[in-house]
C-alpha positions as a Python dict, from the first residue, in 0.01 Angstrom:
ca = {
    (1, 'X'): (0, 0, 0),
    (2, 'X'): (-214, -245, -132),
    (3, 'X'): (-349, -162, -472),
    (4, 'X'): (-702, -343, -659),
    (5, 'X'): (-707, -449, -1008),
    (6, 'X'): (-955, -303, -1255),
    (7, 'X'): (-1080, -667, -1259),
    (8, 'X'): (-1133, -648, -897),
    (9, 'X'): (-1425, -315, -927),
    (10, 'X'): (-1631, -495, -1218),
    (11, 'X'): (-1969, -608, -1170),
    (12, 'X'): (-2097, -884, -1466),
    (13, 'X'): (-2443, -800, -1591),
    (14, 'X'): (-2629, -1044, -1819),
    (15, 'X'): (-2927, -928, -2022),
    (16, 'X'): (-3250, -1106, -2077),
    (17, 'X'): (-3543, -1076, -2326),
    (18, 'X'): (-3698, -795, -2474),
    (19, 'X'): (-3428, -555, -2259),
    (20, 'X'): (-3181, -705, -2514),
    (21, 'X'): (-3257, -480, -2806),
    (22, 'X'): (-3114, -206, -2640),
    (23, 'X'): (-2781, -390, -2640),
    (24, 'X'): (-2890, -497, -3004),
    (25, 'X'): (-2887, -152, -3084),
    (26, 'X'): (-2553, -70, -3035),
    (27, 'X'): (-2420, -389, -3098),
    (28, 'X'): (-2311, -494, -2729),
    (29, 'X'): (-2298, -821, -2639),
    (30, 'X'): (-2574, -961, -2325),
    (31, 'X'): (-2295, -1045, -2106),
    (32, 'X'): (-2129, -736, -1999),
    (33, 'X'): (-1887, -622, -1763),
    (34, 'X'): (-1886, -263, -1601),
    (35, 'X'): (-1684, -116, -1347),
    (36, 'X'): (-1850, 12, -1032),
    (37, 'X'): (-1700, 234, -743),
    (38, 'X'): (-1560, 32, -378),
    (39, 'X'): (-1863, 141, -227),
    (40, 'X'): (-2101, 47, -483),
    (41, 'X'): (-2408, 191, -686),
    (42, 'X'): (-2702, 134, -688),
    (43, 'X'): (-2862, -128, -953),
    (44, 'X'): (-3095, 148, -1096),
    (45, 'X'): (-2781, 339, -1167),
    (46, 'X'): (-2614, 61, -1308),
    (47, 'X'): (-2916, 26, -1566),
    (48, 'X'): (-2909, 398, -1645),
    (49, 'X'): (-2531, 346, -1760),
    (50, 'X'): (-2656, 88, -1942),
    (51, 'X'): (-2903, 333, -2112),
    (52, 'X'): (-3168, 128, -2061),
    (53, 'X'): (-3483, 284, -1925),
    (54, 'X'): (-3525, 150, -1592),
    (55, 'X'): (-3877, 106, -1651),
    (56, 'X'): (-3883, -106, -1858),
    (57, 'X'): (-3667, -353, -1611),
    (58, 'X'): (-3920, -547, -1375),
    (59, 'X'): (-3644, -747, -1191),
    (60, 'X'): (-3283, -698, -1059),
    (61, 'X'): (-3114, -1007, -976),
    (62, 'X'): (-2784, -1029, -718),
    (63, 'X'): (-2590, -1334, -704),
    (64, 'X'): (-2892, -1495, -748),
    (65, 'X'): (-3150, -1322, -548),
    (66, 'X'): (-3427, -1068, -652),
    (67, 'X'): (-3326, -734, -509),
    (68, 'X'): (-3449, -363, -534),
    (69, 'X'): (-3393, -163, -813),
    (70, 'X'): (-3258, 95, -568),
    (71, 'X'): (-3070, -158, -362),
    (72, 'X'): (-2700, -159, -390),
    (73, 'X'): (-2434, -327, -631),
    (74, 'X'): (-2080, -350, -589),
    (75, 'X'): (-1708, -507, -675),
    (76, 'X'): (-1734, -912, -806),
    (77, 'X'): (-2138, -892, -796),
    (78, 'X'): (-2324, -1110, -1075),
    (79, 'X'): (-2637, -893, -1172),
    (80, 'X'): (-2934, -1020, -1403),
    (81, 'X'): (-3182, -788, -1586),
    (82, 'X'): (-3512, -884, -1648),
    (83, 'X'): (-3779, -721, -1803),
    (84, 'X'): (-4175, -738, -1771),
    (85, 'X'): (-4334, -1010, -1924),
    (86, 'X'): (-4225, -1321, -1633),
    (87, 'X'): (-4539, -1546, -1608),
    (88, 'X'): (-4743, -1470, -1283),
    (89, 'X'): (-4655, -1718, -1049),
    (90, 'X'): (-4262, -1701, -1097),
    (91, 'X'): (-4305, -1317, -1007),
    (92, 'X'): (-4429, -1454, -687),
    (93, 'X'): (-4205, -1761, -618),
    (94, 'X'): (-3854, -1526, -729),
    (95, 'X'): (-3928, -1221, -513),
    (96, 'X'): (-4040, -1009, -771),
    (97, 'X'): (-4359, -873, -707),
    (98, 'X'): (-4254, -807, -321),
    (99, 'X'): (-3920, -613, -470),
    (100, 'X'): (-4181, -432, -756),
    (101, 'X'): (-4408, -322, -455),
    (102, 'X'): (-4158, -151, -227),
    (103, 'X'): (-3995, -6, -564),
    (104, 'X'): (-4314, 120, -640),
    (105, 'X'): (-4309, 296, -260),
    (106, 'X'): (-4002, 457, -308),
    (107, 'X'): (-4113, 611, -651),
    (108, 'X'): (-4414, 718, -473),
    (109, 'X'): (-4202, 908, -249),
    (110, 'X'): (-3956, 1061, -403),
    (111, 'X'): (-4284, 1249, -632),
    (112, 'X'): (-4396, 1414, -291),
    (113, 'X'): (-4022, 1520, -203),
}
């Protein structure tokens, strides 16, 4: 039987700008490390553990790429948190204001559910 370490279901999460005072508050350092389930969860799940308020994040970053806030997470992932505030045209260039549109879709839908 073939057993995982701890180290193994951890994804590392680094915190940027004004999202930091929430870590601030509770005296947490910006580079954290938090175990996630095999299967994953999904980044806007990650940043309610976090007790952050997910609106106040405008960009999820996966091992380097701009993802959805409801796209998935899992075991050895490197996740960034940005909030809002990144100058126009990097929004653009990065992904982010494609990813903020189809999170924005999602929200949408989940009010008429």
């Amino acid at each position: 039987m073939v057993t995982k370490d701890k180290e193994d279901q951890t994804v590392s999460i680094h915190i940027f700008g004004f999202l930091r005072r929430h870590l601030d508050e509770r005296g947490l350092p910006y580079v954290l490390t938090e175990t996630v389930p095999d299967k994953g969860m999904s980044a806007y799940e990650l940043v309610e553990r976090l007790l952050i308020p997910p609106k106040e994040v405008e960009a999820v970053f996966k091992n380097g790429q701009v993802i959805n806030i409801y796209d998935l997470v899992g075991p050895g992932d490197r996740v960034a948190l940005l909030p809002h505030g990144t100058p126009g045209p990097y929004r653009f260039f990065l992904g982010m204001d494609r990813e903020n549109r189809e999170r924005a879709k999602r929200e949408a839908g989940k009010e008429l559910s």
